[in-house]
C-alpha positions in Angstrom: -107.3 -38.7 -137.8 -110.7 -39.7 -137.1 -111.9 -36.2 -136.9 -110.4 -35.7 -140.7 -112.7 -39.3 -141.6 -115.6 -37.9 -140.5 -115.5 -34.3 -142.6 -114.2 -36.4 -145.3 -117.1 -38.4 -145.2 -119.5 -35.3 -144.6 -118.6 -33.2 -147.7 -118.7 -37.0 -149.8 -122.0 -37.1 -148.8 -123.3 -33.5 -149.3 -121.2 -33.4 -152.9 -123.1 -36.9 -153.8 -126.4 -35.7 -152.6 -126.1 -32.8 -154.6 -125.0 -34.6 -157.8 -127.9 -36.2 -157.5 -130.3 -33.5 -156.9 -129.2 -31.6 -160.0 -128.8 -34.8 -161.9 -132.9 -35.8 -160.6 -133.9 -32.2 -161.7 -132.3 -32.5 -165.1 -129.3 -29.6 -164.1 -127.2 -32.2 -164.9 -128.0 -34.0 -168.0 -124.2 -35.8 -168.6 -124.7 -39.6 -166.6 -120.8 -40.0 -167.4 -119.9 -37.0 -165.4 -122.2 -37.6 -162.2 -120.4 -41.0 -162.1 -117.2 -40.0 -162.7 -117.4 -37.8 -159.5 -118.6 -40.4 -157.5 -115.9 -42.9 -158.5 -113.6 -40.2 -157.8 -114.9 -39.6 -154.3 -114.7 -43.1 -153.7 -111.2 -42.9 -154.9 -110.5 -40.5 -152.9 -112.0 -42.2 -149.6 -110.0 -45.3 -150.8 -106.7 -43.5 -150.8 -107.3 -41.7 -147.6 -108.0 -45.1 -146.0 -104.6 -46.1 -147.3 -102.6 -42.9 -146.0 -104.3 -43.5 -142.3 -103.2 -46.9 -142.0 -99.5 -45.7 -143.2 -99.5 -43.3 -140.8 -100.7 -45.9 -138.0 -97.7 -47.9 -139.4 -95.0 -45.0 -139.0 -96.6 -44.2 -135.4 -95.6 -47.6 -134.1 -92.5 -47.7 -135.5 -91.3 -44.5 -134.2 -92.9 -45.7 -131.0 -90.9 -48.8 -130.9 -87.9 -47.2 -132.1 -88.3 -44.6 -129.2 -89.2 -47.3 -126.8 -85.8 -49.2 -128.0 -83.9 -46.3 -127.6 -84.9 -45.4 -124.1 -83.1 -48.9 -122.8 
């Protein structure tokens, strides 16, 4: 999971700094569109968040299940 964090944050970084490249050099000349891609990379940070903590959640229950069902 953490590996899957860190590229998620790498390519949110390089996409951002790009945006904002071609936004600085006048490539991109639409102010709604550069922020709606970041609010959607943020989104999409937010939601991934939310699926690693599920998925810490389901770990421990199958681990206490397991752990339950062993005795």
């Amino acid at each position: 999971m953490l590996k899957t964090k860190k590229k998620l944050n790498r390519n949110a970084e390089a996409l951002l700094l790009r945006l904002g490249r071609d936004f600085a050099v006048g490539k991109q000349t639409d102010l709604g569109t550069y922020r709606l891609t970041m609010d959607h990379v943020e989104n999409l940070k937010r939601i991934h968040a939310f699926v690693r903590r599920v998925a810490r959640l389901v770990l421990k229950t199958l681990e206490a299940e397991n752990s339950v069902n062993l005795k």
